[in-house]
PDB file of N, CA, C and O in Angstrom:
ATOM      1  N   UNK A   1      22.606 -75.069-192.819  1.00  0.00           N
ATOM      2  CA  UNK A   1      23.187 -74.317-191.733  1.00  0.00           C
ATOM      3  C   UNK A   1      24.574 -73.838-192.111  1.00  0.00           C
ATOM      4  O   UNK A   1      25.095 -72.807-191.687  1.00  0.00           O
ATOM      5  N   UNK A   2      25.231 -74.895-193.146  1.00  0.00           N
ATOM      6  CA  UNK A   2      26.607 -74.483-193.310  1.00  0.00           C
ATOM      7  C   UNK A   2      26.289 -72.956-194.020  1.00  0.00           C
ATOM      8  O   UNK A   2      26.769 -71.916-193.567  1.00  0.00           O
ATOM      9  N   UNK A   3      25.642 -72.999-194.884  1.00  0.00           N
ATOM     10  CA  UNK A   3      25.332 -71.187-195.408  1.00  0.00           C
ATOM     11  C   UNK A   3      25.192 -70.590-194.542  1.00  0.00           C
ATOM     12  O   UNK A   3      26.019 -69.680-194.511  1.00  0.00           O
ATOM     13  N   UNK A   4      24.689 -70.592-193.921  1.00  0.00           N
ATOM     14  CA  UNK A   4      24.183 -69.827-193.146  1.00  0.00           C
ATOM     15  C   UNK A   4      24.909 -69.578-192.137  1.00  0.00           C
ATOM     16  O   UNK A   4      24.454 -68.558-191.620  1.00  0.00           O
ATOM     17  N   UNK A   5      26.270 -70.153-191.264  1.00  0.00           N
ATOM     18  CA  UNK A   5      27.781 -69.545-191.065  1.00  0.00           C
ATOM     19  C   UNK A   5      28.061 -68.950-191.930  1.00  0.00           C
ATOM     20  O   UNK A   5      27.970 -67.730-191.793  1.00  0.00           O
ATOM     21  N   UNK A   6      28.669 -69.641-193.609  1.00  0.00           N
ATOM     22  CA  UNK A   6      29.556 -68.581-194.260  1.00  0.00           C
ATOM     23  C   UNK A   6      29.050 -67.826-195.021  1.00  0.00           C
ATOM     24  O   UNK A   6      29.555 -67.578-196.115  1.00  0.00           O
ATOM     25  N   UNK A   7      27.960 -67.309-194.608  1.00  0.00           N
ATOM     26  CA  UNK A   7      27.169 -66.413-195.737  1.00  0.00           C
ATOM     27  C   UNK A   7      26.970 -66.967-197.000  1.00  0.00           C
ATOM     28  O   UNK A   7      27.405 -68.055-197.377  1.00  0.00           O
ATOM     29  N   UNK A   8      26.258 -66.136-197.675  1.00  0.00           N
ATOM     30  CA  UNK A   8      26.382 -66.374-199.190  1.00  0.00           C
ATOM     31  C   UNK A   8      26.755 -65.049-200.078  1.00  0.00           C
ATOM     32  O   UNK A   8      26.529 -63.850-199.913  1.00  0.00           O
ATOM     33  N   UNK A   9      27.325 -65.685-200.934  1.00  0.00           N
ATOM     34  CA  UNK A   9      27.595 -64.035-201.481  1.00  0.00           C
ATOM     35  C   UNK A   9      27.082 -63.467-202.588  1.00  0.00           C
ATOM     36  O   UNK A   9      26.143 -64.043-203.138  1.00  0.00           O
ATOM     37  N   UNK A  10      27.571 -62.280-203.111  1.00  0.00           N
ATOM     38  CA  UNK A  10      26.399 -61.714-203.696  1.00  0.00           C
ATOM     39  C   UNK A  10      25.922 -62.639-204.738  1.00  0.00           C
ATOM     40  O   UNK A  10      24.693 -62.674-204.689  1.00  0.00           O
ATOM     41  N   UNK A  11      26.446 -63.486-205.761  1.00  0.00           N
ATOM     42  CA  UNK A  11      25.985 -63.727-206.405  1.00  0.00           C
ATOM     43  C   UNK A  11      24.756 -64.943-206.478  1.00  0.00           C
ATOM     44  O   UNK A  11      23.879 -65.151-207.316  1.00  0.00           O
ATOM     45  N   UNK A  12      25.246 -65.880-204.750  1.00  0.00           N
ATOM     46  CA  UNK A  12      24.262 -66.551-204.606  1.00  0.00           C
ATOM     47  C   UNK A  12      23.396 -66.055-203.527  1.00  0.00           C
ATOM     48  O   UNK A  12      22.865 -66.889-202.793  1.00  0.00           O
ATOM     49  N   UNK A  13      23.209 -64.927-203.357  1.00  0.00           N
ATOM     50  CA  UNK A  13      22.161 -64.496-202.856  1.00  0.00           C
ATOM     51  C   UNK A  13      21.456 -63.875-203.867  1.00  0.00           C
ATOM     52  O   UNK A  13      20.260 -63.645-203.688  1.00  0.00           O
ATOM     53  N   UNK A  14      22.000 -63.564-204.903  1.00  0.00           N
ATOM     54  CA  UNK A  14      20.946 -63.145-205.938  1.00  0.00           C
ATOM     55  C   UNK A  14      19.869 -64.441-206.657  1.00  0.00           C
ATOM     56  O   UNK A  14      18.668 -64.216-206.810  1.00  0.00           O
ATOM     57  N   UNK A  15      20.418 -65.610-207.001  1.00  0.00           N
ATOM     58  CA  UNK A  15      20.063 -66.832-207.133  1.00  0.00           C
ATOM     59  C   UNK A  15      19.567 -67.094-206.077  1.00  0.00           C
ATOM     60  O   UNK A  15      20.469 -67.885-205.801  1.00  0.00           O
ATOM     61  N   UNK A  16      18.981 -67.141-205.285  1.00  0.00           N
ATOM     62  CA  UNK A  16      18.811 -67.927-204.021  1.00  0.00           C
ATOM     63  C   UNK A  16      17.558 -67.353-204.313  1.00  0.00           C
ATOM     64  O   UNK A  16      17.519 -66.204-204.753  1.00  0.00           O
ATOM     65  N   UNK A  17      16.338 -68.123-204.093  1.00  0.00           N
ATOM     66  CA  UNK A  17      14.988 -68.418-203.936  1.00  0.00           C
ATOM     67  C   UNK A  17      14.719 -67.386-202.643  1.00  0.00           C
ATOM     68  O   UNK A  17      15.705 -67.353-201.906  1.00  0.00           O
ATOM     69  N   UNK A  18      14.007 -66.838-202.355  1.00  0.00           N
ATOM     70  CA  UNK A  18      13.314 -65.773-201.222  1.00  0.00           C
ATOM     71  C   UNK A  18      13.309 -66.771-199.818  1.00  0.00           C
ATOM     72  O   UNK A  18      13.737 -66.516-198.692  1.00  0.00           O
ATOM     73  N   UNK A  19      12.683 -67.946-200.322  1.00  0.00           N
ATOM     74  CA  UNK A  19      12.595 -68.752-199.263  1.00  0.00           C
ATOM     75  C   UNK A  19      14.111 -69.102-198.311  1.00  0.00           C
ATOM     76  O   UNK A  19      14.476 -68.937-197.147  1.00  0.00           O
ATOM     77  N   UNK A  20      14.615 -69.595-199.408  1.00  0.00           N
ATOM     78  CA  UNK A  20      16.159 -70.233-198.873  1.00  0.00           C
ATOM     79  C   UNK A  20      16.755 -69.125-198.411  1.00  0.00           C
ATOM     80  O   UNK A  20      17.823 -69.472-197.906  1.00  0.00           O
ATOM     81  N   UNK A  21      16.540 -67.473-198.295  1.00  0.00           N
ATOM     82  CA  UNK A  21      17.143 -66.808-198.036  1.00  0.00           C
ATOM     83  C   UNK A  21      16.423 -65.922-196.657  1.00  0.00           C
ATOM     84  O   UNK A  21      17.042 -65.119-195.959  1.00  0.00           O
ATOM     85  N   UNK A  22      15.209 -66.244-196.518  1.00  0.00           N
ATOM     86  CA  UNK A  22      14.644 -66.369-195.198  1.00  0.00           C
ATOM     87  C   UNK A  22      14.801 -67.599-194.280  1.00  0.00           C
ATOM     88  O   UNK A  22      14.851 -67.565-193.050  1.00  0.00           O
ATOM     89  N   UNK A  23      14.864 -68.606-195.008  1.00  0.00           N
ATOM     90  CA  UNK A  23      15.656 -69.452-193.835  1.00  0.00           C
ATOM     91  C   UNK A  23      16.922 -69.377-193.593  1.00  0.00           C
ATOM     92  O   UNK A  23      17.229 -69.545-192.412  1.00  0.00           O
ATOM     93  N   UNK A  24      17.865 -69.153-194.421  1.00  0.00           N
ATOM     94  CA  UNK A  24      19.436 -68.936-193.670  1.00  0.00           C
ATOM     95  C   UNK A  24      19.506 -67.770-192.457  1.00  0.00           C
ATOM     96  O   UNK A  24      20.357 -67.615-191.580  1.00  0.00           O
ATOM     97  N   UNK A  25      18.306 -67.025-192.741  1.00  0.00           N
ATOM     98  CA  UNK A  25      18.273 -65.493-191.817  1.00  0.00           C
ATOM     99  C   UNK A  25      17.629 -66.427-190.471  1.00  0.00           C
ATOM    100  O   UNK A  25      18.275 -66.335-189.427  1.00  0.00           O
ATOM    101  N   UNK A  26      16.596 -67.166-190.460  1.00  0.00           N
ATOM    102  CA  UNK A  26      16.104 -67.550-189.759  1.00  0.00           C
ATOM    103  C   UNK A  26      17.318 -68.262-188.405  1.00  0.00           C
ATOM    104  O   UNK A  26      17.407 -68.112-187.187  1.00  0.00           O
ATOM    105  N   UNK A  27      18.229 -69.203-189.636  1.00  0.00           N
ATOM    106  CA  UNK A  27      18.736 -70.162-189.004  1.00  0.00           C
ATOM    107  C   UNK A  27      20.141 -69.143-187.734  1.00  0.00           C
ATOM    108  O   UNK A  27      20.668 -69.522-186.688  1.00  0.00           O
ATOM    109  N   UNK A  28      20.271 -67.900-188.474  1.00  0.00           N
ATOM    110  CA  UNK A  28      21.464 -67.648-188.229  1.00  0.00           C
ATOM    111  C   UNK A  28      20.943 -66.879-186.384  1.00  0.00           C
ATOM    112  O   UNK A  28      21.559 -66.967-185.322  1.00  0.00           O
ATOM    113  N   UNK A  29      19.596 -66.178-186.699  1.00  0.00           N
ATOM    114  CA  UNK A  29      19.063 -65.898-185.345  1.00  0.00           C
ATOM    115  C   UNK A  29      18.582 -66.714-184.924  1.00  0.00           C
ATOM    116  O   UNK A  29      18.575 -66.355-183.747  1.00  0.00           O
ATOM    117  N   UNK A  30      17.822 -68.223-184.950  1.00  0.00           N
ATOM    118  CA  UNK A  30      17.793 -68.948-183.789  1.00  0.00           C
ATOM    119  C   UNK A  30      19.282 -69.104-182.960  1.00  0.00           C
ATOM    120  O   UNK A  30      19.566 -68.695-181.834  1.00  0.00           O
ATOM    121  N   UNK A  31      20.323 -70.025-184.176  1.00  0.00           N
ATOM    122  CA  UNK A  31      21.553 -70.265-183.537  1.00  0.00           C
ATOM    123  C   UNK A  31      22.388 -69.288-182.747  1.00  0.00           C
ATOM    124  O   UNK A  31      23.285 -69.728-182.027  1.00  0.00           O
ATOM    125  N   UNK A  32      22.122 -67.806-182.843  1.00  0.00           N
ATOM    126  CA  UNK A  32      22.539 -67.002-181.869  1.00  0.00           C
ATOM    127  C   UNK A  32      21.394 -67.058-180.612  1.00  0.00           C
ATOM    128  O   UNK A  32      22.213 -66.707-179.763  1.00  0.00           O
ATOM    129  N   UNK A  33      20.506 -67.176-180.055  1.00  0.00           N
ATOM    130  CA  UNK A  33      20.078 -67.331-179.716  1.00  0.00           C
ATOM    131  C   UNK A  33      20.104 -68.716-178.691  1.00  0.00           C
ATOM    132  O   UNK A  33      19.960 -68.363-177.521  1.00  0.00           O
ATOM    133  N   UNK A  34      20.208 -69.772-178.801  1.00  0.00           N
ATOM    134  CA  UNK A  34      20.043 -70.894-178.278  1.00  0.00           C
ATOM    135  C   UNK A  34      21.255 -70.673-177.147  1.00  0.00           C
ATOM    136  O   UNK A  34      20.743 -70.911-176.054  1.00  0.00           O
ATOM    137  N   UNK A  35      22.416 -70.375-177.010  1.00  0.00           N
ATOM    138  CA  UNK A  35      23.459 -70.075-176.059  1.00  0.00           C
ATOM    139  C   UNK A  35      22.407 -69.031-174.824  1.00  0.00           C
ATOM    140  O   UNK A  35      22.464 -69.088-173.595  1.00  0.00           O
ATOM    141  N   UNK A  36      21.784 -68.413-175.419  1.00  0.00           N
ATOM    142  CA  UNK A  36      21.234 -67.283-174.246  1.00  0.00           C
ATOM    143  C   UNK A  36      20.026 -68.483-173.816  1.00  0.00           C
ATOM    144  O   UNK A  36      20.134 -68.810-172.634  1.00  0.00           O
ATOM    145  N   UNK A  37      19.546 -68.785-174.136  1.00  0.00           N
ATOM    146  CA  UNK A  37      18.237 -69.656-173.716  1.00  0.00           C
ATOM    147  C   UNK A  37      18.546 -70.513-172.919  1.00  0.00           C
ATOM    148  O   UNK A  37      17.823 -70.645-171.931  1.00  0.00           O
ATOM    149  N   UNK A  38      19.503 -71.219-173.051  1.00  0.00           N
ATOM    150  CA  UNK A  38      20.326 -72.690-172.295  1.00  0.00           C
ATOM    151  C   UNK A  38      20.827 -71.764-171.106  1.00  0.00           C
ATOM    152  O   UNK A  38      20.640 -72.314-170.021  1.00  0.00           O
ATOM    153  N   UNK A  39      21.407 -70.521-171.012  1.00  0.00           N
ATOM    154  CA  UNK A  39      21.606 -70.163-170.095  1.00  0.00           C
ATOM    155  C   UNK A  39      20.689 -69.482-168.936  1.00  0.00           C
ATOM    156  O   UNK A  39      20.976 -69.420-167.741  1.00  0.00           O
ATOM    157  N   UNK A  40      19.579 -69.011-169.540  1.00  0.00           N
ATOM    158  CA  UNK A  40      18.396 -68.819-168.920  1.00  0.00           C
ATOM    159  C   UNK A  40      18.184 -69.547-168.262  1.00  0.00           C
ATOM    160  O   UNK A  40      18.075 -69.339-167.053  1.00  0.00           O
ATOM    161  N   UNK A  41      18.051 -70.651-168.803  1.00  0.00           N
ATOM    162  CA  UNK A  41      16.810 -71.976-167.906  1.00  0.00           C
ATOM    163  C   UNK A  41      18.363 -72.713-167.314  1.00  0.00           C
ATOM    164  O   UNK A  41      18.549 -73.728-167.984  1.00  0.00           O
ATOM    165  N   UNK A  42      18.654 -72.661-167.051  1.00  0.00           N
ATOM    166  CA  UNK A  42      20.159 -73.060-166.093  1.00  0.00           C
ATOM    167  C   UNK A  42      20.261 -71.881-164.785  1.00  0.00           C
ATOM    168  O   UNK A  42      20.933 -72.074-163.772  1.00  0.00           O
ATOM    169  N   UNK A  43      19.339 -70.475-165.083  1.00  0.00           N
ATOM    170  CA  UNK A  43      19.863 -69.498-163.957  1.00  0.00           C
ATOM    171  C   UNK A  43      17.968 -69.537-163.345  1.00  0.00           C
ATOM    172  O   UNK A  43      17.576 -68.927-162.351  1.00  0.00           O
ATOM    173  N   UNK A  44      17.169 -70.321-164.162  1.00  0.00           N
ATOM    174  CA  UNK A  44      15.951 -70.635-163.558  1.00  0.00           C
ATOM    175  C   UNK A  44      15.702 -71.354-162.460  1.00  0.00           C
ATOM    176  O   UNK A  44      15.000 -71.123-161.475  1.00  0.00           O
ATOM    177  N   UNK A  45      16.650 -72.630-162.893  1.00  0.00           N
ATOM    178  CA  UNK A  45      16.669 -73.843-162.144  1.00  0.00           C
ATOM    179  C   UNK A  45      17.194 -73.879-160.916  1.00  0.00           C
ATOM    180  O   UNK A  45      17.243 -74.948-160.309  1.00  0.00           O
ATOM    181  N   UNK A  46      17.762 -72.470-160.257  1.00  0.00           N
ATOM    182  CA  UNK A  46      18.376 -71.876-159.197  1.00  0.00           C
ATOM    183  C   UNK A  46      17.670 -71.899-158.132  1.00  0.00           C
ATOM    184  O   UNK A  46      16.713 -71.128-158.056  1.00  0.00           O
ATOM    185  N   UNK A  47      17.974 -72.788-157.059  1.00  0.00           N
ATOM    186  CA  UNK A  47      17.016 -72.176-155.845  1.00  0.00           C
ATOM    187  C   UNK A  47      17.606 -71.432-154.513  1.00  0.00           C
ATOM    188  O   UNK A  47      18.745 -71.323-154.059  1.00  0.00           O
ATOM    189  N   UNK A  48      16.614 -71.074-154.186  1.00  0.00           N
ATOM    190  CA  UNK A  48      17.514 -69.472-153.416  1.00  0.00           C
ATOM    191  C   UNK A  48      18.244 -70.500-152.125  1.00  0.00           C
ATOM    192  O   UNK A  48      17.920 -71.636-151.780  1.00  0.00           O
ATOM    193  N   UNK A  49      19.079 -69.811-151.726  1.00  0.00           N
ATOM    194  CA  UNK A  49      20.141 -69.889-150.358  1.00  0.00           C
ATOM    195  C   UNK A  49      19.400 -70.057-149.831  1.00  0.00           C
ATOM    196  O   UNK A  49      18.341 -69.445-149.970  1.00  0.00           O
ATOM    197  N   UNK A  50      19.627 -71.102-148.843  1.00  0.00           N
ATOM    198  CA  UNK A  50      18.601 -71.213-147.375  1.00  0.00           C
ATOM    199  C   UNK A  50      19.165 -69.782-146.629  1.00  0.00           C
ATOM    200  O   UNK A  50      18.354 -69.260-145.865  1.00  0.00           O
ATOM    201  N   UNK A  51      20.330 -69.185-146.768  1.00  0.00           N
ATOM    202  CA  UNK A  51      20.409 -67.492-145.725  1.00  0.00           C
ATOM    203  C   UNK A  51      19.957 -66.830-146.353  1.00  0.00           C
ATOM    204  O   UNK A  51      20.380 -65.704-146.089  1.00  0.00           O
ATOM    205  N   UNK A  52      19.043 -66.812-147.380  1.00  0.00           N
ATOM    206  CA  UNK A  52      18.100 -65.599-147.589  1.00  0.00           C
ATOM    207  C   UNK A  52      16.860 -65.414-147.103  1.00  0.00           C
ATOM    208  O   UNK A  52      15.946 -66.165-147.443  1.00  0.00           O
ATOM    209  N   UNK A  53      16.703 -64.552-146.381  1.00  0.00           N
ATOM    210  CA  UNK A  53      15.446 -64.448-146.268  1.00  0.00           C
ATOM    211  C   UNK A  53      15.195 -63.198-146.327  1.00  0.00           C
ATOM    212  O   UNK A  53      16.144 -62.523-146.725  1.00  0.00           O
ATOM    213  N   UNK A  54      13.583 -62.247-145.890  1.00  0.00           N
ATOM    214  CA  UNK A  54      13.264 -61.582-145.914  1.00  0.00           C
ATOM    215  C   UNK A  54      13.058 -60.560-147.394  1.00  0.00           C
ATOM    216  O   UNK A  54      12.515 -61.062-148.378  1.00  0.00           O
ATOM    217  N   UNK A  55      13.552 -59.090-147.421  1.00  0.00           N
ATOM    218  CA  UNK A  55      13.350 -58.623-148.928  1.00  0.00           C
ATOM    219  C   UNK A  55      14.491 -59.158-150.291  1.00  0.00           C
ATOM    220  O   UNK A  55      14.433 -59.121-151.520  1.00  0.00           O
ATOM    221  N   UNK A  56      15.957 -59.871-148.804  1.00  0.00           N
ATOM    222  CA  UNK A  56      16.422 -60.446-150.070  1.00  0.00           C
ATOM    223  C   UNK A  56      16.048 -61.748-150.680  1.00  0.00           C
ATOM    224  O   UNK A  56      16.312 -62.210-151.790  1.00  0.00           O
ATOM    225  N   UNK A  57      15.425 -62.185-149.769  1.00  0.00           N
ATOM    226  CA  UNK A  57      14.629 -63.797-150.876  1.00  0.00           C
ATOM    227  C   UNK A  57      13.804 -63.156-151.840  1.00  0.00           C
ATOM    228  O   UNK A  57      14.004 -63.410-153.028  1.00  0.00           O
ATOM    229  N   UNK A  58      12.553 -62.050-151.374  1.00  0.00           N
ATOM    230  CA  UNK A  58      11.629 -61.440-152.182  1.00  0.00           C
ATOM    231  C   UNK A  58      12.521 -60.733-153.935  1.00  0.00           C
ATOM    232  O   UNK A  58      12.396 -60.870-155.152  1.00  0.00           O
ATOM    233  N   UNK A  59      13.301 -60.053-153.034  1.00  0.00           N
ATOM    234  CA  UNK A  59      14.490 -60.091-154.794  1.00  0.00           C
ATOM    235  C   UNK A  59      14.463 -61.007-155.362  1.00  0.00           C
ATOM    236  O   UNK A  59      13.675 -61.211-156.286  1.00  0.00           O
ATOM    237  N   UNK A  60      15.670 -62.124-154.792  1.00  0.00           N
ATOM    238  CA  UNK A  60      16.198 -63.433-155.577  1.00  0.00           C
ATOM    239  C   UNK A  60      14.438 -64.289-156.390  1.00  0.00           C
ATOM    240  O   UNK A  60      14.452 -64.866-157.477  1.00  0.00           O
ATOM    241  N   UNK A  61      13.447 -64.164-155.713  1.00  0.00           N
ATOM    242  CA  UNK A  61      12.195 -64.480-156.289  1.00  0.00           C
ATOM    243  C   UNK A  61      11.576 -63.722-157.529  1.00  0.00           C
ATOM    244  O   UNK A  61      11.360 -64.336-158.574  1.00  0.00           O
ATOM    245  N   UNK A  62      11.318 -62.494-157.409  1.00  0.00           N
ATOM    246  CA  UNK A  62      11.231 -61.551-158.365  1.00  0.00           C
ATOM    247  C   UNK A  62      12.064 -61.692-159.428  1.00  0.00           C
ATOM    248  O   UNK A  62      11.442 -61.691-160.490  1.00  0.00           O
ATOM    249  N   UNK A  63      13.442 -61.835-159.558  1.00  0.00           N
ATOM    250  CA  UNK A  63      14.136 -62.110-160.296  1.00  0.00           C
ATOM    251  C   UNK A  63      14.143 -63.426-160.981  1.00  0.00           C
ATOM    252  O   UNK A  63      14.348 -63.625-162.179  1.00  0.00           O
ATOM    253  N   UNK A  64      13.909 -64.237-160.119  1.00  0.00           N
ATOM    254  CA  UNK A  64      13.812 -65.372-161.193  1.00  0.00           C
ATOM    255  C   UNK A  64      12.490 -65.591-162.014  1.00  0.00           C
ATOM    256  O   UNK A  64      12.164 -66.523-162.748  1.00  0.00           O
ATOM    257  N   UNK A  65      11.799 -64.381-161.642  1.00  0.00           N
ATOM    258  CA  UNK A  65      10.328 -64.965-162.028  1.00  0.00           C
ATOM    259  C   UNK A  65      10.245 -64.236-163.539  1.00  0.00           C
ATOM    260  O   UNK A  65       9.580 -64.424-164.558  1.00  0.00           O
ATOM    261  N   UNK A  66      11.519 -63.095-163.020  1.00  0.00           N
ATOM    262  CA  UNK A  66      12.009 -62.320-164.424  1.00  0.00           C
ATOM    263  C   UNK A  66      12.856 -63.285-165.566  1.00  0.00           C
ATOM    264  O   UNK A  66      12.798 -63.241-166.795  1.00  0.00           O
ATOM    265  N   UNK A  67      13.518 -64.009-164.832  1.00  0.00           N
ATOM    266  CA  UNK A  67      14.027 -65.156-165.766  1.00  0.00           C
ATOM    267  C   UNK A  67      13.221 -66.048-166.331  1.00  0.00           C
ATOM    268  O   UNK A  67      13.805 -66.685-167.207  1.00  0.00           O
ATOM    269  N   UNK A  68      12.018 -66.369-166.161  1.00  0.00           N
ATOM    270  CA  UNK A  68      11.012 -67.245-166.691  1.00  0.00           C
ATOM    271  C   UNK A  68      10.206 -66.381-167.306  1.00  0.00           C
ATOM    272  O   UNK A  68       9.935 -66.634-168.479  1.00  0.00           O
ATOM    273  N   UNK A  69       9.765 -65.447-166.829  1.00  0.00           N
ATOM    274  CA  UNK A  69       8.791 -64.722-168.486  1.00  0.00           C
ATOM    275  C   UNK A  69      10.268 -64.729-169.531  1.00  0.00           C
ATOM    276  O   UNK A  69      10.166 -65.328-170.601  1.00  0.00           O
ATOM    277  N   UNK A  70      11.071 -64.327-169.324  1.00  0.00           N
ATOM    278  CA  UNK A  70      12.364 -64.175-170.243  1.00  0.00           C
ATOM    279  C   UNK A  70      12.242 -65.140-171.315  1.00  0.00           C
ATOM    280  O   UNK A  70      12.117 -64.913-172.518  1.00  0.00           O
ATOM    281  N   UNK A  71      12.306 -66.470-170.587  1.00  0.00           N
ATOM    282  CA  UNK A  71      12.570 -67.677-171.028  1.00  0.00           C
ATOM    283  C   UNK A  71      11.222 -68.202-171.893  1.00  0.00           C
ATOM    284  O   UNK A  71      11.192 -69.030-172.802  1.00  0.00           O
ATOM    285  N   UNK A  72      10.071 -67.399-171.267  1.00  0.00           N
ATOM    286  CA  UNK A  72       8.768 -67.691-172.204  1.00  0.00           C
ATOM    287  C   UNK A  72       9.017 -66.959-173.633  1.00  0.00           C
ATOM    288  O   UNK A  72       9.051 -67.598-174.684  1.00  0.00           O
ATOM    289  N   UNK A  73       9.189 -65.547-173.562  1.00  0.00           N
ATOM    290  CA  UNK A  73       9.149 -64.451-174.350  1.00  0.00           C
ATOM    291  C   UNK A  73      10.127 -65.417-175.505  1.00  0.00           C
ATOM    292  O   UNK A  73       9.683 -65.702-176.617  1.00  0.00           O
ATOM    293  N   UNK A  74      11.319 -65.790-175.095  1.00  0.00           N
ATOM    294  CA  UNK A  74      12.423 -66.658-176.206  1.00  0.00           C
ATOM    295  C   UNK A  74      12.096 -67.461-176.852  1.00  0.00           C
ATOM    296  O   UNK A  74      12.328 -67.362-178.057  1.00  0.00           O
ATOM    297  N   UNK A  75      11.224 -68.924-176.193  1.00  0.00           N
ATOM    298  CA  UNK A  75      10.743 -70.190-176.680  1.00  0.00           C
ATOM    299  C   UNK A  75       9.814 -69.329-177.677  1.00  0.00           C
ATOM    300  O   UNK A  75      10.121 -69.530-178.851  1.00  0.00           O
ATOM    301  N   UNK A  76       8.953 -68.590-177.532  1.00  0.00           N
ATOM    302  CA  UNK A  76       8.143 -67.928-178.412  1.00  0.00           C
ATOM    303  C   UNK A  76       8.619 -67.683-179.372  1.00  0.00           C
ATOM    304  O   UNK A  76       8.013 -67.987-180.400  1.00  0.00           O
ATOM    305  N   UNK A  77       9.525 -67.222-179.430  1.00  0.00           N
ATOM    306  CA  UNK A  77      10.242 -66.835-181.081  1.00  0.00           C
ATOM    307  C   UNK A  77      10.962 -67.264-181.112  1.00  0.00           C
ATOM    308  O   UNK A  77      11.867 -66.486-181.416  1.00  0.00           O
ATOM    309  N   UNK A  78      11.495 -68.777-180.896  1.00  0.00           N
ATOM    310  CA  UNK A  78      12.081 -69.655-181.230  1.00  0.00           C
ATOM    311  C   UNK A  78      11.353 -70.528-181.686  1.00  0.00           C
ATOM    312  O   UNK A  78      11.679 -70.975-182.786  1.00  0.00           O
ATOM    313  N   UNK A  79      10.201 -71.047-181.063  1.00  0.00           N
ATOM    314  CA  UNK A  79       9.360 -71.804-181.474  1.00  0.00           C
ATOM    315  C   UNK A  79       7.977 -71.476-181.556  1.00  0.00           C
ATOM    316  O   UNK A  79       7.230 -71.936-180.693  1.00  0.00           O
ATOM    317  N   UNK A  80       7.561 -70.819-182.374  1.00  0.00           N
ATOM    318  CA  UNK A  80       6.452 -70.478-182.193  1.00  0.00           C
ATOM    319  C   UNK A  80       5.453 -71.689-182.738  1.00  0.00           C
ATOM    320  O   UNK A  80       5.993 -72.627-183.325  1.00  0.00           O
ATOM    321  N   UNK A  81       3.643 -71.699-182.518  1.00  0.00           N
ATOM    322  CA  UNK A  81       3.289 -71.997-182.623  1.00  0.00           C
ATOM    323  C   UNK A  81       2.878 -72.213-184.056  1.00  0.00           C
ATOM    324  O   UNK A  81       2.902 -71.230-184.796  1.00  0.00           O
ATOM    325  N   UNK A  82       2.486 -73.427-184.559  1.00  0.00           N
ATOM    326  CA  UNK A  82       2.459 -73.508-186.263  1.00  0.00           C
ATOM    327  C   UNK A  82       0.808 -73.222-186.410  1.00  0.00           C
ATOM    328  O   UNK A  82      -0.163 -73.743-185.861  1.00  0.00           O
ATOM    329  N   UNK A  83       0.947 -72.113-187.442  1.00  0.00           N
ATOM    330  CA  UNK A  83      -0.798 -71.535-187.472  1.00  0.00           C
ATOM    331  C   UNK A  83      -1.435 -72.278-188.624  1.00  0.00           C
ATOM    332  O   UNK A  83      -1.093 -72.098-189.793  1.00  0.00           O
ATOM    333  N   UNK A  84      -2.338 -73.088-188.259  1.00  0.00           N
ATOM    334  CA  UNK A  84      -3.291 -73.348-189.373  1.00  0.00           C
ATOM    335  C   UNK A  84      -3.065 -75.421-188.642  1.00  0.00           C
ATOM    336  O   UNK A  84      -3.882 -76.269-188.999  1.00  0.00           O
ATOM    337  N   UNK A  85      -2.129 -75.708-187.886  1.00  0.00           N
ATOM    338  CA  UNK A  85      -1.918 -77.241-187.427  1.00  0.00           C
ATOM    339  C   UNK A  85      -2.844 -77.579-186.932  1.00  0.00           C
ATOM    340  O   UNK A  85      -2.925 -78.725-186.492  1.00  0.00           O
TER     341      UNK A  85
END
């Protein structure tokens, strides 16, 4: 992971195995990533105002339901499923 903050530079990215250089790529977009996710499922866990009602509960509902496919769509390419397990 530490590479994968300070980059590598050209010369050890030329040395660097294909692999080791798809995982530093890997590592650097999960870890951007994980701040938005934690915040997702923190604006999931929200339950509406007891003074909402009517089309504005139907919003605040809709919307969170937008926050959970969100939160599916992420875990997905964060964690996807291992093919061939």
């Amino acid at each position: 992971m530490l590479a994968a903050r300070r980059g590598l530079g050209v010369e050890e990215q030329r040395l660097a195995s294909p692999d080791l250089v798809e995982a530093i790529h890997w590592a650097v977009f999960a870890e951007s990533h994980a701040p938005r996710l934690a915040e997702l499922r923190e604006v999931a866990e929200i339950d509406p105002p007891d003074s909402l009602t009517g089309s504005e509960l139907t919003e605040f509902m809709q919307n969170r339901t937008r926050v959970r496919d969100e939160i599916k769509r992420v875990e997905a390419t964060l964690y996807p499923d291992d093919e061939g397990a």
